[in-house]
N, C-alpha and C positions, 0 to 999 in steps of 0.2 A: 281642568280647574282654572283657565284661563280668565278668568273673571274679575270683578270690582268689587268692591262690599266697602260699604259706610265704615266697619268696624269687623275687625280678625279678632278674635280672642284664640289665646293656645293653651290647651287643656280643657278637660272638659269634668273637674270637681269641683267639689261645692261652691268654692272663689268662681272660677271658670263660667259655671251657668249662673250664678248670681250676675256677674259683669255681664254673661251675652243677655240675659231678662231685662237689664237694668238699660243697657243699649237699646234693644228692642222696644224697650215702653217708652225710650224717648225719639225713636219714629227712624233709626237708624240700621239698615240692611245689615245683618249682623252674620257672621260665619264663624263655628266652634273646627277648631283644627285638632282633632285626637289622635297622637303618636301610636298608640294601641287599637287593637279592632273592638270590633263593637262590643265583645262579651267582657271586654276588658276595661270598658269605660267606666268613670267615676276615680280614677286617681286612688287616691290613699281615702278619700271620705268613705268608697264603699265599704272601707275596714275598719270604720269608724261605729262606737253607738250611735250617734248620732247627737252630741250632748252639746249643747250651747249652753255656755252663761252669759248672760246678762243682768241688766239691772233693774231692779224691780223695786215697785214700795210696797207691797204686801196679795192678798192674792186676788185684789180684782186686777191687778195687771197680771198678773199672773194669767189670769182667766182671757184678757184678750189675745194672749200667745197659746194657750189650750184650746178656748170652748169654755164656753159656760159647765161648768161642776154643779151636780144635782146637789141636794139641801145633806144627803148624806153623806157625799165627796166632801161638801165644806166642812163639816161639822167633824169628818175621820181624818182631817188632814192639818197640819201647823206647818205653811211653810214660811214661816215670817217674812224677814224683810233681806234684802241685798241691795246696799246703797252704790251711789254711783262713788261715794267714799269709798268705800268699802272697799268695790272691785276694786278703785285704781291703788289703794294702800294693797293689796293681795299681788297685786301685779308687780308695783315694784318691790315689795319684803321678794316675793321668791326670785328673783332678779336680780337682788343683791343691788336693788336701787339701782341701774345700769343701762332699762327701758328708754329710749329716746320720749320724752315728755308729752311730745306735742301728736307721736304714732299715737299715744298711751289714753290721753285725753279724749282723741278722736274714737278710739274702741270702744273706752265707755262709754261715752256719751253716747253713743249712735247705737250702743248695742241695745237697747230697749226697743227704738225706733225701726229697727232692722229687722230686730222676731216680727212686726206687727206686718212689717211690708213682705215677709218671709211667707206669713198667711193669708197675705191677702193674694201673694200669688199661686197659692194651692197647697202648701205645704203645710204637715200636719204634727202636730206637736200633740205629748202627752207627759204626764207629772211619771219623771223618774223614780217608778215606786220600789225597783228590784232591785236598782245601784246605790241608790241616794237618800235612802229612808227606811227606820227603825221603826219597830213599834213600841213607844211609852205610852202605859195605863191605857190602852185600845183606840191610842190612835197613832197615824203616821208622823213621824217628824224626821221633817227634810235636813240635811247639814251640808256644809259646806259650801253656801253659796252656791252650786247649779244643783240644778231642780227639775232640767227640763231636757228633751230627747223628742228626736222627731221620731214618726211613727214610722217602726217596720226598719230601725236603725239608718246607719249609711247606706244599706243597697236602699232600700226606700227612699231615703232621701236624694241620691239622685236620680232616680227615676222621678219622683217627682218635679225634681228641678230641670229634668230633658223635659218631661211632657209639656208643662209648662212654657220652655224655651218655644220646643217646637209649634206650640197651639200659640206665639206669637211670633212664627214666620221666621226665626234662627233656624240655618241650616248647621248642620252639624255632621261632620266627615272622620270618620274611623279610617285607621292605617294611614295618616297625612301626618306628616312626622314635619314642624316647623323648624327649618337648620339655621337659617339667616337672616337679619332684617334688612332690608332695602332703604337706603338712607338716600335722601337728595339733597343739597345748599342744607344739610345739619337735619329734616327732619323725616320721618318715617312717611315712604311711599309702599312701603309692601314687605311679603315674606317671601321667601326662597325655604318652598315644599318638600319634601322626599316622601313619593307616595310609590306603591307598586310597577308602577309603572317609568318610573324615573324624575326628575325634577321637573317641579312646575314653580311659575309667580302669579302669587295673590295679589294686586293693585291692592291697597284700603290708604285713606288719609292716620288711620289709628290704629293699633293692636294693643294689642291687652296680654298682658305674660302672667298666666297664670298653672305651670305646669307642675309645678312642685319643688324641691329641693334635690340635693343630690345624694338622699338617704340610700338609693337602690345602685351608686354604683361604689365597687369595693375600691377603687382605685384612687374614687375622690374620696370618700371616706377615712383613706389612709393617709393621704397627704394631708388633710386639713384638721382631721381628729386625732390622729395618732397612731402609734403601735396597736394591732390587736383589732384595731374597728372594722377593718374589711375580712375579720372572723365573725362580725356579730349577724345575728337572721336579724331579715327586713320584714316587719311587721305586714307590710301592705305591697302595693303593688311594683314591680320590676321594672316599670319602665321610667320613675324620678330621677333619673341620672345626670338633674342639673342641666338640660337642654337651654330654657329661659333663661337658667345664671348666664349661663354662656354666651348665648345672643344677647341679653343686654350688655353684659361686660362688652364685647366685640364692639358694639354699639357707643361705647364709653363711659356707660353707668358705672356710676362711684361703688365699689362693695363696698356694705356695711354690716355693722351686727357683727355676732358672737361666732363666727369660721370656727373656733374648733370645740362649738358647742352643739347637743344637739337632745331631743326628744327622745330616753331610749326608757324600756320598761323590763319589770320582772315577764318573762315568755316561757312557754313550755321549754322542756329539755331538747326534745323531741321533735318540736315543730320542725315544719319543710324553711330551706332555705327563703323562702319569699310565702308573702300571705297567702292563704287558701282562700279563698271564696266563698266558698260553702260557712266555712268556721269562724272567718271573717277574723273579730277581736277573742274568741273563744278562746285561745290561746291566751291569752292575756290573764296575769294572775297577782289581785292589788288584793286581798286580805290580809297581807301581812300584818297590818298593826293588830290584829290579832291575836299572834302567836311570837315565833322567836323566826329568824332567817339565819341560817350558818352558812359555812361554806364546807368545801370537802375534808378541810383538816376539823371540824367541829366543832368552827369559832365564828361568835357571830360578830359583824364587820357594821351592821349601821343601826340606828339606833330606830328601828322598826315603829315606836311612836311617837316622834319628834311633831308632827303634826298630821292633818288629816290628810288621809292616803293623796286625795286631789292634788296636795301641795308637795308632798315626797316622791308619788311614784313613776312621775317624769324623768328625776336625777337617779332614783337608785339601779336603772342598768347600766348607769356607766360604773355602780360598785359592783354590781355582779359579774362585768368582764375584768374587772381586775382578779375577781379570786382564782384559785389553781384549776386549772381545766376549762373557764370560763361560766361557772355551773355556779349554784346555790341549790337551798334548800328550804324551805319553810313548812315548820314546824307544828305542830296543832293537836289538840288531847280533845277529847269527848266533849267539853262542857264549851266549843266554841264552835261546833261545826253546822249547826243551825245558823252563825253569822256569814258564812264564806257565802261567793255571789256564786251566781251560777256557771261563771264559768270553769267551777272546782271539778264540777260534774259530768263534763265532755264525755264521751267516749275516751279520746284523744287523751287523755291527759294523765302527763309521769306522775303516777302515783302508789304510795306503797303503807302500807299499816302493821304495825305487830302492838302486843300487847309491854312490850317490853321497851324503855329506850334502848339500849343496847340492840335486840334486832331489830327494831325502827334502821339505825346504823348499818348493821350489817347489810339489809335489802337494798338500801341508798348509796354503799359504798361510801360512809362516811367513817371516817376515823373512830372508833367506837368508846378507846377508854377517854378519848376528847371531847367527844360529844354528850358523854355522863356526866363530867367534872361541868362542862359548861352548863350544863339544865341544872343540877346539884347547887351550883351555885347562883344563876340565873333565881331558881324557889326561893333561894334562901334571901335573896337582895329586893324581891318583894313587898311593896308597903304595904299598910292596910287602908282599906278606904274603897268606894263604892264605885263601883264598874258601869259606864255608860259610855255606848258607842257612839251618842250622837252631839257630843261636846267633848272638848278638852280638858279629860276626865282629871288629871293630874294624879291619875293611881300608878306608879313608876316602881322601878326596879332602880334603886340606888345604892352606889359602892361598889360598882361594875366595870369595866370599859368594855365596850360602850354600855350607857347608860339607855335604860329604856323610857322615855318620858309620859306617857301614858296608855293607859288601855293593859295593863302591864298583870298576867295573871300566869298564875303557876303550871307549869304544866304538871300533871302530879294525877287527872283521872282518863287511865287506859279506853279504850284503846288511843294509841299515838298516831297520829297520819305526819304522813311527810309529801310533798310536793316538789319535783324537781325542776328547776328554771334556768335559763340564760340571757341574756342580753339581748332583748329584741327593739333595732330603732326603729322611731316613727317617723320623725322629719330632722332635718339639721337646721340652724339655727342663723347660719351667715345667708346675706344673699344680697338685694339689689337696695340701691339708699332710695323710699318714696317719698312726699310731700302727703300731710294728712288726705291728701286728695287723691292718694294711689298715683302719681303721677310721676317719672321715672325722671333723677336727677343727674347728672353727670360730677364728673370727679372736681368741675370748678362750681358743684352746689347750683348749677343751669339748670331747668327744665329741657329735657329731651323731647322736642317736639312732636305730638301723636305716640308718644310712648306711656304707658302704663304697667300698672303692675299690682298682683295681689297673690293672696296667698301662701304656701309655704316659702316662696321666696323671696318675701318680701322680708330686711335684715332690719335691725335693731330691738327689735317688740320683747324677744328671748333670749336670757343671758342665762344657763346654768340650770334654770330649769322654768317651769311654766303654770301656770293655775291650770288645773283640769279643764275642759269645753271651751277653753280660750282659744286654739287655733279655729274650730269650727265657723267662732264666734267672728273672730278675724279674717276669715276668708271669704265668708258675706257682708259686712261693715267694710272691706278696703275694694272687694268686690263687685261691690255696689256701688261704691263713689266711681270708681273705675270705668265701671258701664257708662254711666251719666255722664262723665268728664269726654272721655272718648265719642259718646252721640253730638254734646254739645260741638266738640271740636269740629267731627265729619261735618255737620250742619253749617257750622262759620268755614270750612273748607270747598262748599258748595260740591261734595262730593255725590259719586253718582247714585241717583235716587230708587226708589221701588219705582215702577209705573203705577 
């Protein structure tokens, strides 16, 4: 591996091949470095739907991120609109206003401009009909602001974005695990490899840190988030253990952003330690504002319709590792089980029914004359008023703690199902300070010369919690300037060329 390249990139998800595409189309020998072998490539995107939000004004932009929609798509579907207002107020309200501005600004604006260049490099989008959308009076209606999903989820997605890479001359190396960056008079001359064979150096005028955060190791997890977090399962893949923090820290990149924040969700009981493959996000279970969530004493702990699941079910596993044994449970009777998505329905999945609350309890191990009193009075705190899952229904459970704020209905018609969960993270939330440009700053706010960065580690964008399709959306918009920045650079570095 002795060689040069215009441009390193390290990792190889969605961020990762967005930057090595975005290098490549600006005429720069580009090299993807993947700490994992080949079966294991795509990062945490492969565990991903594959769901970007961006900004739209109604559905003929819409239509240049899909494909044209036949005349009975148009006419079966309402997905209004999604301003670039919109987003950035969504972005800072679940942030607690806290979003670095100028990251914030650059997301949305670019995220419209970025789906378009997303398809024009081969990647295939379709309207979110199974996650994102209800049927009223016989047609579909999208909510929450994303709408859209590449096709054949995240393993598709990046297969697409290798193919692509590759059919523009990116090489891309599995088991090249990048440990160090090679600095000269302050700026980036190369990376220091560990591959099977032992250590090697990549020359490049530029690298691109794009490998993830350090959701997969229990050790940083524990020091940065707290008590308890290096007990939570990792949604996705084992190998984000913060490799990129690390080298740009060493490097002297400023950390920034939320360190003991982080992406965590409701997860099967059950799941394996680290994502499946196969099951991908199937483990993953956001229906709750449909029913009640308790814990094992038979108390429910948050307030299940506070808003729509996209903007809640970021932050509620860090309440499900709080409760006893690290578990919850979510709740559900007959007249709601037509709404649950599909990943109710796995094989895989802790699930239990009786016709009774009480042996609902028993099956689940929940406290059983607690979990009576709580549903008992849960019905009783019920308002009246008309139930719609695709706005801010305002039908609530009030005179309770916690309070239910909408979507809020009785359980009271048998059969009961119950659902067992724990705290599954996605990514963590601290990591490296960029410039809207993806471009890696040091702790005196410097440009780090040939350094970049995108992706999950890129620190400030998430404070506490996150809009739904926002990371994906994020790691191709910082990803992509990244690429660009880094080709521009190699080019004014008169670095060494293709023949």
């Amino acid at each position: 591996m002795g060689q040069a390249f215009d441009v390193v990139v390290v990792g190889s998800g969605n961020a990762g091949l967005c930057a090595a595409l975005a290098a490549a189309e600006g005429g720069a020998r580009t090299l993807v470095l993947e700490r994992a072998p080949r079966e294991w490539r795509g990062g945490n995107s492969h565990f991903t739907a594959g769901a970007f939000r961006f900004a739209y004004r109604g559905l003929e932009d819409v239509e240049q991120v899909v494909g044209p929609l036949d005349e009975h798509e148009r006419t079966a579907v309402e997905v209004g609109s999604y301003s670039e207002e919109q987003y950035y107020d969504d972005l800072c309200r679940v942030t607690q206003y806290r979003c670095d501005p100028e990251l914030a600004d650059r997301l949305v604006s670019d995220s419209f401009p970025a789906m378009c260049w997303m398809r024009s490099q081969g990647v295939r989008f379709e309207l979110m009909y199974g996650r994102q959308a209800f049927q009223v009076r016989g047609r579909h209606r999208f909510w929450g602001g994303l709408i859209v999903e590449s096709v054949g989820g995240g393993a598709d997605l990046v297969r697409m974005l290798a193919d692509a890479a590759e059919a523009r001359g990116v090489t891309l190396r599995y088991d090249a695990r990048a440990r160090r960056l090679l600095l000269e008079g302050g700026r980036v001359r190369g990376v220091k490899v560990q591959t099977p064979q032992g250590e090697e150096t990549v020359r490049t005028p530029a690298v691109v840190l794009a490998s993830g955060g350090f959701e997969a190791s229990a050790q940083l997890r524990a020091a940065y988030l707290g008590p308890d977090w290096d007990l939570a399962k990792v949604r996705g893949t084992p190998y984000n253990t913060g490799d990129g923090i690390v080298m740009g820290l060493e490097a002297g990149a400023e950390p920034y952003g939320h360190w003991s924040g982080c992406h965590a969700v409701a997860w099967d009981q059950n799941a394996p330690a680290h994502g499946d493959r196969k099951i991908a996000d199937g483990f993953q279970k956001h229906s709750y504002p449909f029913g009640i969530m308790v814990n094992r004493e038979g108390r429910r702990f948050v307030d299940e319709g506070a808003d729509f699941r996209n903007y809640t079910y970021a932050k509620y596993g860090r309440e499900i590792l709080r409760q006893s044994d690290h578990v919850a449970f979510q709740l559900f009777d007959r007249k709601v089980m037509h709404l649950l998505r599909d990943e109710y329905r796995i094989p895989e999945v802790t699930r239990a029914e009786a016709d009774t609350i009480r042996e609902l309890a028993r099956r689940l191990e929940i406290d059983a004359d607690a979990l009576e009193r709580t549903v008992a009075e849960f019905n009783a705190a019920v308002q009246e008023g008309d139930f719609d899952p695709t706005v801010k229904d305002g039908k609530a459970a009030r005179g309770i703690t916690p309070p239910k704020s909408n979507w809020a209905l009785r359980l009271d018609e048998p059969p009961f199902v119950g659902y067992g969960v724990t705290c599954g993270i996605t990514f963590t939330f601290g990591g490296l300070r960029v410039t809207p440009d993806a471009k890696v700053l040091d702790t005196e706010h410097r440009v780090i010369p040939g350094l970049f960065a995108c992706g999950e580690l890129v620190g400030g964008l998430f404070y506490h919690n996150y809009p739904g399709g926002t990371g994906l959306m994020s790691g191709t918009v910082f990803g992509r300037r990244a690429g660009q920045g880094a080709a521009r650079l190699a080019e004014s570095a008169d670095a060494p060329r293709r023949a």
